[in-house]
Biopython code that builds the backbone (N, CA, C, O; Angstrom):
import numpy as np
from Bio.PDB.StructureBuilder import StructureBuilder

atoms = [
    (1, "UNK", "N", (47.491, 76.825, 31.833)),
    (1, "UNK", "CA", (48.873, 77.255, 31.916)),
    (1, "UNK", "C", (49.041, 78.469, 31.023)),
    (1, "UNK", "O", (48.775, 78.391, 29.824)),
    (2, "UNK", "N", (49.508, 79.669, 31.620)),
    (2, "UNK", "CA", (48.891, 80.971, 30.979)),
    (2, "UNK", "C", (50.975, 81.383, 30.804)),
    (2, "UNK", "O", (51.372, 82.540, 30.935)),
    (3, "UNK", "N", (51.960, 80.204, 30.513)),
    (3, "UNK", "CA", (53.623, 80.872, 30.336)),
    (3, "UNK", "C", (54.492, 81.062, 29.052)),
    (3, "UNK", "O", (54.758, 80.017, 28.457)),
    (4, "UNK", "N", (54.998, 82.273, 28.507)),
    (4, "UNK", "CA", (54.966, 82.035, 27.505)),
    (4, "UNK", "C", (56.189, 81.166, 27.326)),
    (4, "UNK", "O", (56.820, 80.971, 28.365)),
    (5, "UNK", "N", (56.651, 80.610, 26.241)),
    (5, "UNK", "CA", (57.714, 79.733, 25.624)),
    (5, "UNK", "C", (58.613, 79.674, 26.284)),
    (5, "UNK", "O", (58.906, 78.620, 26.848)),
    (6, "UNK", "N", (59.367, 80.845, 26.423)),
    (6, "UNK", "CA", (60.627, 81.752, 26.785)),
    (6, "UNK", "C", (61.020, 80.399, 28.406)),
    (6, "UNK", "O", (61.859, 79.611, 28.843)),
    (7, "UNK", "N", (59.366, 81.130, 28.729)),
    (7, "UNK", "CA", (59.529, 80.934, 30.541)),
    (7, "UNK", "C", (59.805, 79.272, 30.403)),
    (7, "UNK", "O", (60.775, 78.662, 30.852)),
    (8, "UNK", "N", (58.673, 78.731, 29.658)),
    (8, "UNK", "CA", (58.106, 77.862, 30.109)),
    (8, "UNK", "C", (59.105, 76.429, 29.424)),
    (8, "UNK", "O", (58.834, 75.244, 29.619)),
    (9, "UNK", "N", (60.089, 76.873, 28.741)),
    (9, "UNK", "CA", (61.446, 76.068, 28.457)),
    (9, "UNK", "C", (62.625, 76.562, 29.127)),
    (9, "UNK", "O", (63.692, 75.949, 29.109)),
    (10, "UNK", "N", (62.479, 77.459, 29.608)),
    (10, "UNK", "CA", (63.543, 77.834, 30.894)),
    (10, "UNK", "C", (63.294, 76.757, 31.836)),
    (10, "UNK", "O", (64.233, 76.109, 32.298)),
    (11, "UNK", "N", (61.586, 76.434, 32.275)),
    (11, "UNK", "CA", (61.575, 75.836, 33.354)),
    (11, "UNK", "C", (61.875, 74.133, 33.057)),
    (11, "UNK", "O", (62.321, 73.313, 33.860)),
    (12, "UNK", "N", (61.466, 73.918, 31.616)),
    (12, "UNK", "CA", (61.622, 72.721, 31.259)),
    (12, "UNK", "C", (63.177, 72.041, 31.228)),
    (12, "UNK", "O", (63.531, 70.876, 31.409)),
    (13, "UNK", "N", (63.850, 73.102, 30.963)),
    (13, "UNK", "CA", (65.793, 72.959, 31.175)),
    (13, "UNK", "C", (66.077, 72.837, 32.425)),
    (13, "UNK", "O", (67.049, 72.154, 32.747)),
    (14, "UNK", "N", (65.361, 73.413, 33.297)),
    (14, "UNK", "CA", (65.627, 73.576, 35.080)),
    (14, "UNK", "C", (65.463, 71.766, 35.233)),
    (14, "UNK", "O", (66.233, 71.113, 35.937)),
    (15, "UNK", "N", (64.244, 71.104, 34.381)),
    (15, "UNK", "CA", (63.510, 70.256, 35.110)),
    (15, "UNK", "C", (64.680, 68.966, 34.629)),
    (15, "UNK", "O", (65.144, 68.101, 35.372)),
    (16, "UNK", "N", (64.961, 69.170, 33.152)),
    (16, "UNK", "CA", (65.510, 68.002, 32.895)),
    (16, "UNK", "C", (66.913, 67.805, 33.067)),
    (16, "UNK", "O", (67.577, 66.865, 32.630)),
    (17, "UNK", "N", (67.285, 68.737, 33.714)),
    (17, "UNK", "CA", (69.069, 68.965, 34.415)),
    (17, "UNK", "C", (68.446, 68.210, 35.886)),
    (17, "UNK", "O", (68.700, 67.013, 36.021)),
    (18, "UNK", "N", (67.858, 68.720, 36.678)),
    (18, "UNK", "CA", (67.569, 68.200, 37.463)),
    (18, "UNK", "C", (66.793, 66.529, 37.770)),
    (18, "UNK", "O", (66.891, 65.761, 38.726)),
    (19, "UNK", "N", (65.877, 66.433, 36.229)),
    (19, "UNK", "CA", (65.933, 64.763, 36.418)),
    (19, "UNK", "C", (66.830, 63.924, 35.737)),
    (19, "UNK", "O", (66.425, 62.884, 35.219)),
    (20, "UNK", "N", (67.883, 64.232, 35.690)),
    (20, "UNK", "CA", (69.062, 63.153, 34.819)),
    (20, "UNK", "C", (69.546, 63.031, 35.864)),
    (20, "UNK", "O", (70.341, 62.129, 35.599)),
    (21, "UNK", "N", (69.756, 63.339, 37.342)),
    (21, "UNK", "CA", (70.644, 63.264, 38.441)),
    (21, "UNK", "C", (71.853, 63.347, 37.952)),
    (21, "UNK", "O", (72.562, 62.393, 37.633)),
    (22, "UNK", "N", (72.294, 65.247, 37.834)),
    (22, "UNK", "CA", (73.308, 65.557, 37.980)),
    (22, "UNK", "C", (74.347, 65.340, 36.774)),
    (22, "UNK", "O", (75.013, 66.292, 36.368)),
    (23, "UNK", "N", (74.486, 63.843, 36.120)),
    (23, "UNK", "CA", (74.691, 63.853, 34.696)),
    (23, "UNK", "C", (74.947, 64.843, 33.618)),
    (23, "UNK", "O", (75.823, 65.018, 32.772)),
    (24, "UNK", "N", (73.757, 65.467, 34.003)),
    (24, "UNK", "CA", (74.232, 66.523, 32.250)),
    (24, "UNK", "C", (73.462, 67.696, 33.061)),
    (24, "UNK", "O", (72.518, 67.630, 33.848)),
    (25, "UNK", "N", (74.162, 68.718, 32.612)),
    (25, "UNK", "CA", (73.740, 70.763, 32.982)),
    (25, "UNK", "C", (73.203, 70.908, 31.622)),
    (25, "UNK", "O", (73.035, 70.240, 30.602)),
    (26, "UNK", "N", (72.910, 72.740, 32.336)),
    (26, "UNK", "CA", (71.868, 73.521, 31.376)),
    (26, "UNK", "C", (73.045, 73.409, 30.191)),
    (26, "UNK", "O", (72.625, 72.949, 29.129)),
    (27, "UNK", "N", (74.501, 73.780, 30.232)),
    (27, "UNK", "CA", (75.007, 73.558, 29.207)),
    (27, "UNK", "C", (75.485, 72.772, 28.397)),
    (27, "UNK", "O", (76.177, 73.232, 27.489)),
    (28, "UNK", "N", (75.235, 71.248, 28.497)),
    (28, "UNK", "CA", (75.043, 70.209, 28.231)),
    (28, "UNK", "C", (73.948, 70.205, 26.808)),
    (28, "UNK", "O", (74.134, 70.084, 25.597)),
    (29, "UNK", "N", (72.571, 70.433, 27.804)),
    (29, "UNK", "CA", (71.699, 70.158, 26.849)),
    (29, "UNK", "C", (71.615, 71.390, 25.646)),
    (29, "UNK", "O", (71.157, 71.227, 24.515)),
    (30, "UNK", "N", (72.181, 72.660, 26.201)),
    (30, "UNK", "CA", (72.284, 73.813, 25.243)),
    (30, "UNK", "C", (73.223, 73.204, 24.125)),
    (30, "UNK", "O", (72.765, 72.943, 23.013)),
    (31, "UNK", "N", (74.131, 73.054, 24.346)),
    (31, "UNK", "CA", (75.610, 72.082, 23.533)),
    (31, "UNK", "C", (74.862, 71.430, 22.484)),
    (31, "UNK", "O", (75.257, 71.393, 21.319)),
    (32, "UNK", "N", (73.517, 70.790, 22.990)),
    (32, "UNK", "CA", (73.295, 69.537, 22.043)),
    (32, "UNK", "C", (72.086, 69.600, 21.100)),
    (32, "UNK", "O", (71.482, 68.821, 20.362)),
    (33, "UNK", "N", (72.013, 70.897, 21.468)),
    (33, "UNK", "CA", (70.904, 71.743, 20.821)),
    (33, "UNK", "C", (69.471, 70.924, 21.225)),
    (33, "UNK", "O", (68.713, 70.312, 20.472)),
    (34, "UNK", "N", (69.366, 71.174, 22.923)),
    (34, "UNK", "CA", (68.172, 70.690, 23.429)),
    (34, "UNK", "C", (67.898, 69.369, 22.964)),
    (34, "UNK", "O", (66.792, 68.910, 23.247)),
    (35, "UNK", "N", (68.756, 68.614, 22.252)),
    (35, "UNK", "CA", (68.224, 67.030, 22.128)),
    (35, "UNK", "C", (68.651, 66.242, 23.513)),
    (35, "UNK", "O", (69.621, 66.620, 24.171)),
    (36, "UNK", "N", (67.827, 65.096, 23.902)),
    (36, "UNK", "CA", (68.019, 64.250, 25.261)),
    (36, "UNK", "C", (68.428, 63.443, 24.042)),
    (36, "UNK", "O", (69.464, 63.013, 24.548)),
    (37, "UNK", "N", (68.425, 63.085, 23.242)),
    (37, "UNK", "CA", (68.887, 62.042, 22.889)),
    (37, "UNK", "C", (70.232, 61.678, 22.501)),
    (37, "UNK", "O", (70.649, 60.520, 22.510)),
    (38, "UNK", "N", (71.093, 62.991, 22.060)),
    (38, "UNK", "CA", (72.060, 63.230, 21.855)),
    (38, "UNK", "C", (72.862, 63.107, 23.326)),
    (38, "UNK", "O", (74.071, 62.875, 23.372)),
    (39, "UNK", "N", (72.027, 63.293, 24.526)),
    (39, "UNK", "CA", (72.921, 63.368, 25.741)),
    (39, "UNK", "C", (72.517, 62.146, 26.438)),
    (39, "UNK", "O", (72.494, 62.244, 27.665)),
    (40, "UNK", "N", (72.170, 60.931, 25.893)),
    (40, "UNK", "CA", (71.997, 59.606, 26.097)),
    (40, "UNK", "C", (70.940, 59.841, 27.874)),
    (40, "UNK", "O", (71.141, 59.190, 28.899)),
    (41, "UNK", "N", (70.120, 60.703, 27.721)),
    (41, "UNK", "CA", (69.300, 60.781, 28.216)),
    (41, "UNK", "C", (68.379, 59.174, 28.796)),
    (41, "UNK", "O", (67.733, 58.529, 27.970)),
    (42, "UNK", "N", (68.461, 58.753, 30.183)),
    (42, "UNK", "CA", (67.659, 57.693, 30.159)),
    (42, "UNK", "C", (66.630, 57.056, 30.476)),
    (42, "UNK", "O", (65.888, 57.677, 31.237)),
    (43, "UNK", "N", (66.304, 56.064, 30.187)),
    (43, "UNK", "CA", (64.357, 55.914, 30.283)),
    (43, "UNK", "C", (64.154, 56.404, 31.665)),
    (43, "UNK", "O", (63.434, 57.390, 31.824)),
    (44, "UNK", "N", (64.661, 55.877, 32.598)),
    (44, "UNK", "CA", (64.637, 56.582, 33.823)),
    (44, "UNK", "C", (64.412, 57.666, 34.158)),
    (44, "UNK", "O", (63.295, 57.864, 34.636)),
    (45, "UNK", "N", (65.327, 58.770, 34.055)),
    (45, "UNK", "CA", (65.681, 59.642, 33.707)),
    (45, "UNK", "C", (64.180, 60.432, 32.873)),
    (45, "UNK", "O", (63.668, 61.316, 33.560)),
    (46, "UNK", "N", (63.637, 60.216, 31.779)),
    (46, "UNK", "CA", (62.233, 60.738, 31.418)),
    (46, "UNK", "C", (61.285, 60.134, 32.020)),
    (46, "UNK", "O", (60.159, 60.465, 31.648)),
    (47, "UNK", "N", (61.373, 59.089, 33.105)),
    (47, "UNK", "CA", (59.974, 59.096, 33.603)),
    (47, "UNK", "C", (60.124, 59.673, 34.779)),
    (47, "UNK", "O", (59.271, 59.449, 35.638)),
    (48, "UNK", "N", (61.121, 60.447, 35.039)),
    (48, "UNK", "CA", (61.370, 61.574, 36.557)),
    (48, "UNK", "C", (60.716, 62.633, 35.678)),
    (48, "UNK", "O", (59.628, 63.185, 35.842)),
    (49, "UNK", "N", (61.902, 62.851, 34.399)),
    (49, "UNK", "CA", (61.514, 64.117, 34.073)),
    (49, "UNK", "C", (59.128, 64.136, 33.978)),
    (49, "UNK", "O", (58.415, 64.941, 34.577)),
    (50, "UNK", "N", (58.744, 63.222, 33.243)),
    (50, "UNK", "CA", (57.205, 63.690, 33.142)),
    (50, "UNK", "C", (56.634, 63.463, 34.496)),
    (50, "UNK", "O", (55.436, 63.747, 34.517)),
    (51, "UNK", "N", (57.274, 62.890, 36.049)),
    (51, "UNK", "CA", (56.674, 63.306, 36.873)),
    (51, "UNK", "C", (57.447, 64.519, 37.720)),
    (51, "UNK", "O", (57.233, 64.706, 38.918)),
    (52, "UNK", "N", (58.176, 65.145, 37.097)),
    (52, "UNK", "CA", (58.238, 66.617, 37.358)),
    (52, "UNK", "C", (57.395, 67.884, 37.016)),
    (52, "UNK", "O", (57.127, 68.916, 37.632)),
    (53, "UNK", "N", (56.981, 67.223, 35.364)),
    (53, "UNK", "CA", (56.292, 68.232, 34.311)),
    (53, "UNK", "C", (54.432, 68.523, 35.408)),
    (53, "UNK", "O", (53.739, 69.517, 35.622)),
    (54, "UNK", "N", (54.308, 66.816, 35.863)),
    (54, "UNK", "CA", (52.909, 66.681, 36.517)),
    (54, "UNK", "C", (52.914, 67.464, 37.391)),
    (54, "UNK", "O", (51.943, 68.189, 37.612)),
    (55, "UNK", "N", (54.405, 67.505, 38.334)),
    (55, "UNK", "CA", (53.863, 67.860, 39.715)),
    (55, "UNK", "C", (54.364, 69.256, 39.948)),
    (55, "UNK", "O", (53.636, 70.102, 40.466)),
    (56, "UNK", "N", (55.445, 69.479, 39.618)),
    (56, "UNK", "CA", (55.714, 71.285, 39.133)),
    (56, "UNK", "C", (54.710, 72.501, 38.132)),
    (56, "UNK", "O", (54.449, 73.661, 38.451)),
    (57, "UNK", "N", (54.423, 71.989, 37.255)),
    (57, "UNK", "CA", (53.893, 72.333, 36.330)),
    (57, "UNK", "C", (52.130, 71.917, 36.097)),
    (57, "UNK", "O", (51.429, 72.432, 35.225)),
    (58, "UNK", "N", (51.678, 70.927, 37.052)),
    (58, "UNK", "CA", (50.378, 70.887, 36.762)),
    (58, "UNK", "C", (49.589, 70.309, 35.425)),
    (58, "UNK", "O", (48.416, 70.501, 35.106)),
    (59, "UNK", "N", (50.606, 69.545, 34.751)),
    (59, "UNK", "CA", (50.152, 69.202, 33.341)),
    (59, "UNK", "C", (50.663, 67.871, 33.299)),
    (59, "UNK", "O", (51.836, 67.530, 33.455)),
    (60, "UNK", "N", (49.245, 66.843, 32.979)),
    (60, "UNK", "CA", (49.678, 65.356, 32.687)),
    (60, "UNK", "C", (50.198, 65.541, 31.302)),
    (60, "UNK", "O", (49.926, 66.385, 30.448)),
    (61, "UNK", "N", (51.021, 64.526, 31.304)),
    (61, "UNK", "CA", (51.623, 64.055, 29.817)),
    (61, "UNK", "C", (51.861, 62.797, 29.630)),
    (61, "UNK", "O", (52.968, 62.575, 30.120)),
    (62, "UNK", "N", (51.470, 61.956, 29.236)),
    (62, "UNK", "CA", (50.971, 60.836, 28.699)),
    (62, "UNK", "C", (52.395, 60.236, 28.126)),
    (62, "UNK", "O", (52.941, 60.515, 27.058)),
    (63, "UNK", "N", (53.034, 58.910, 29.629)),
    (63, "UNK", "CA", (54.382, 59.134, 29.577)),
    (63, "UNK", "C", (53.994, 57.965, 27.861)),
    (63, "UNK", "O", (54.976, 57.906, 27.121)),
    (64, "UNK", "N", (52.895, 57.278, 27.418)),
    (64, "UNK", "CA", (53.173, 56.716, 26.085)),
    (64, "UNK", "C", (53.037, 57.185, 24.738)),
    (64, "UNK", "O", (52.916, 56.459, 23.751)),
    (65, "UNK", "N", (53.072, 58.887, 24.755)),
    (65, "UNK", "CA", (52.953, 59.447, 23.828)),
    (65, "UNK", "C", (54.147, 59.068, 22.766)),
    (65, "UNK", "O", (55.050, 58.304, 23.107)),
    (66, "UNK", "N", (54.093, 59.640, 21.481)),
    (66, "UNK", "CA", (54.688, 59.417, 20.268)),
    (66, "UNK", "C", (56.394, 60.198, 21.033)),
    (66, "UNK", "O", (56.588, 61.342, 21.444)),
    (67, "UNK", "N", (57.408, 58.931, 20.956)),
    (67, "UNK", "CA", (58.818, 59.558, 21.781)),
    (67, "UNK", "C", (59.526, 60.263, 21.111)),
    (67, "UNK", "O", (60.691, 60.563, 21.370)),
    (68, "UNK", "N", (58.664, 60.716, 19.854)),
    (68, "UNK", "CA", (59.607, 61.926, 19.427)),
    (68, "UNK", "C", (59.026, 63.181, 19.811)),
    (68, "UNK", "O", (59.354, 64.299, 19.414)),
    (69, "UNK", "N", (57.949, 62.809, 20.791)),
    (69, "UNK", "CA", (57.680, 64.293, 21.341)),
    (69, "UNK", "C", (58.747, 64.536, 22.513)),
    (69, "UNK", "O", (59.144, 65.664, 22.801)),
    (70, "UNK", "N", (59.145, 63.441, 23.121)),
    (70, "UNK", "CA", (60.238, 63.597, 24.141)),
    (70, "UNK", "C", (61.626, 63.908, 23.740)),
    (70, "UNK", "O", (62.506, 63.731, 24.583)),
    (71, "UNK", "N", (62.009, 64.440, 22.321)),
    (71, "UNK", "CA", (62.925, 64.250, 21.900)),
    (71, "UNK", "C", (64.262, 65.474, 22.455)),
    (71, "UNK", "O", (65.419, 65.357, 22.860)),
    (72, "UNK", "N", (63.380, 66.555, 22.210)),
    (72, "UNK", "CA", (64.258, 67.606, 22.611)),
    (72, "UNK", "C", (63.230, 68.345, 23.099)),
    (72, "UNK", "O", (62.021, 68.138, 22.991)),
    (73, "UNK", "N", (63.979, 69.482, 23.806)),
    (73, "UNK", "CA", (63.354, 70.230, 24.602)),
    (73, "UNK", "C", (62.608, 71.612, 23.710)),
    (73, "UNK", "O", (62.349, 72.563, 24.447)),
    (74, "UNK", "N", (62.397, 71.722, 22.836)),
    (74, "UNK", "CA", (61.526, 72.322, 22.071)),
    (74, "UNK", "C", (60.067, 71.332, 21.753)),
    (74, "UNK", "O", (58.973, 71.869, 21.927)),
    (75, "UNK", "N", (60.140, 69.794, 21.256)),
    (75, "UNK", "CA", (59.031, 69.435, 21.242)),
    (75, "UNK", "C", (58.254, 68.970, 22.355)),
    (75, "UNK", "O", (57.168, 68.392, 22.349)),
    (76, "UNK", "N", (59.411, 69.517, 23.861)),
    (76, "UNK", "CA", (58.316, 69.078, 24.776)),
    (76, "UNK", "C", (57.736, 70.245, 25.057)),
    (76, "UNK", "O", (56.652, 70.211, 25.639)),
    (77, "UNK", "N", (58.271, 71.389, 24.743)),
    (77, "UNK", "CA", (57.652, 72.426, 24.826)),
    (77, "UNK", "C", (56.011, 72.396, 24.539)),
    (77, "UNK", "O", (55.024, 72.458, 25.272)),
    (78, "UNK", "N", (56.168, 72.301, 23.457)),
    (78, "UNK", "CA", (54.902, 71.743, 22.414)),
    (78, "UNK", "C", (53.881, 71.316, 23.085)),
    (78, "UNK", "O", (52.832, 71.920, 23.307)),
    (79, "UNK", "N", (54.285, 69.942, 23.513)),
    (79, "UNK", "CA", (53.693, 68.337, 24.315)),
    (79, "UNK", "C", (53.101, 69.241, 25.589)),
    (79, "UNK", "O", (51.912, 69.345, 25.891)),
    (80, "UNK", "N", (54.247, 69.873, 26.264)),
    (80, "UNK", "CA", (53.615, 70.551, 27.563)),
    (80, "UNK", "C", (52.689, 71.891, 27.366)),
    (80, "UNK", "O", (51.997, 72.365, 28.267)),
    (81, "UNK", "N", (52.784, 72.389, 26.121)),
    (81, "UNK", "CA", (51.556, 73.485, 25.688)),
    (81, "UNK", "C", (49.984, 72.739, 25.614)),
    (81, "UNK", "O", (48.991, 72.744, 26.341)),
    (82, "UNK", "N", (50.369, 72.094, 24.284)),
    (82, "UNK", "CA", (49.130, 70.977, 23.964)),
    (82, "UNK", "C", (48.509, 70.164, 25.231)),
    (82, "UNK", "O", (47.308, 70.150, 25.503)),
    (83, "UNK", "N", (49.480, 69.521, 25.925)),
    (83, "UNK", "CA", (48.378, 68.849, 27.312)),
    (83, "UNK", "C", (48.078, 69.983, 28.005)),
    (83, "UNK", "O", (47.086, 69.562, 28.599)),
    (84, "UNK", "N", (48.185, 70.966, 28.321)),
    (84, "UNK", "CA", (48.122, 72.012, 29.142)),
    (84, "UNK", "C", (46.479, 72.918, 28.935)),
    (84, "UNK", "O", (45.758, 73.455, 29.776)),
    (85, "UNK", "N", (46.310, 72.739, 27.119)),
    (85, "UNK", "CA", (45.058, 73.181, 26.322)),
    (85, "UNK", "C", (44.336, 72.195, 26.725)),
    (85, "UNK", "O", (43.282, 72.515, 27.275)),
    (86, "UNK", "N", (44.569, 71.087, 26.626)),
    (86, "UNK", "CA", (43.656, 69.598, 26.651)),
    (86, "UNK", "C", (42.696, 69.840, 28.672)),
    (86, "UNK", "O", (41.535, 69.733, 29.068)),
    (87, "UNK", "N", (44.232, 70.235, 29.442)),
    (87, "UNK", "CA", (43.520, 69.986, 30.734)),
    (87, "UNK", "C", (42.517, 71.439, 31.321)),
    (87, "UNK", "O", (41.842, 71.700, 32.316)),
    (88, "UNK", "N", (42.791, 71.919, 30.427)),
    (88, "UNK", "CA", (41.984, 73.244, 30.865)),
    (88, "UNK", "C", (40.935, 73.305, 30.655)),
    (88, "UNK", "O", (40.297, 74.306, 30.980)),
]
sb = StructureBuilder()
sb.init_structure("model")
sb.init_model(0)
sb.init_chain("A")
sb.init_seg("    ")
for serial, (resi, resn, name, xyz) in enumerate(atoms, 1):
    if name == "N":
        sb.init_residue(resn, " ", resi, " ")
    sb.init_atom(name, np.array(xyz, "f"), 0.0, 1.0, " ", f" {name:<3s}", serial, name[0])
structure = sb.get_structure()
């Protein structure tokens, strides 16, 4: 995965507006300063979002990783850099 940050949490905001079904917008999670947790984000809800990350994005993520990598959308940034090094 060759995207830098910028892009590649643009696409991650696209993904997790789109797996909360409709619930919460890009300005939602901007509001909450990229925390899901603050926007009662639900288990559901993140196991759409990491089979979005798989199937859009091409990168497993290990839905039993440490859940404060799922926390906000900066440390999935991270999570989706790091598996991204791992699968290459």
């Amino acid at each position: 995965m060759h995207t830098d940050s910028t892009t590649l949490r643009a696409e991650l905001l696209r993904l997790i507006v789109s797996s909360g079904d409709g619930a919460i917008g890009e300005a939602d999670v901007t509001a909450a300063d990229g925390s899901l947790r603050a926007l009662n984000y639900s288990s559901l809800s993140y196991m759409r979002l990491i089979d979005a990350i798989e199937n859009e994005l091409g990168v497993y993520v290990d839905p039993e990783a440490d859940p404060e990598r799922f926390a906000t959308i900066d440390s999935l940034v991270d999570l989706v850099r790091e598996s991204a090094d791992v699968d290459a």
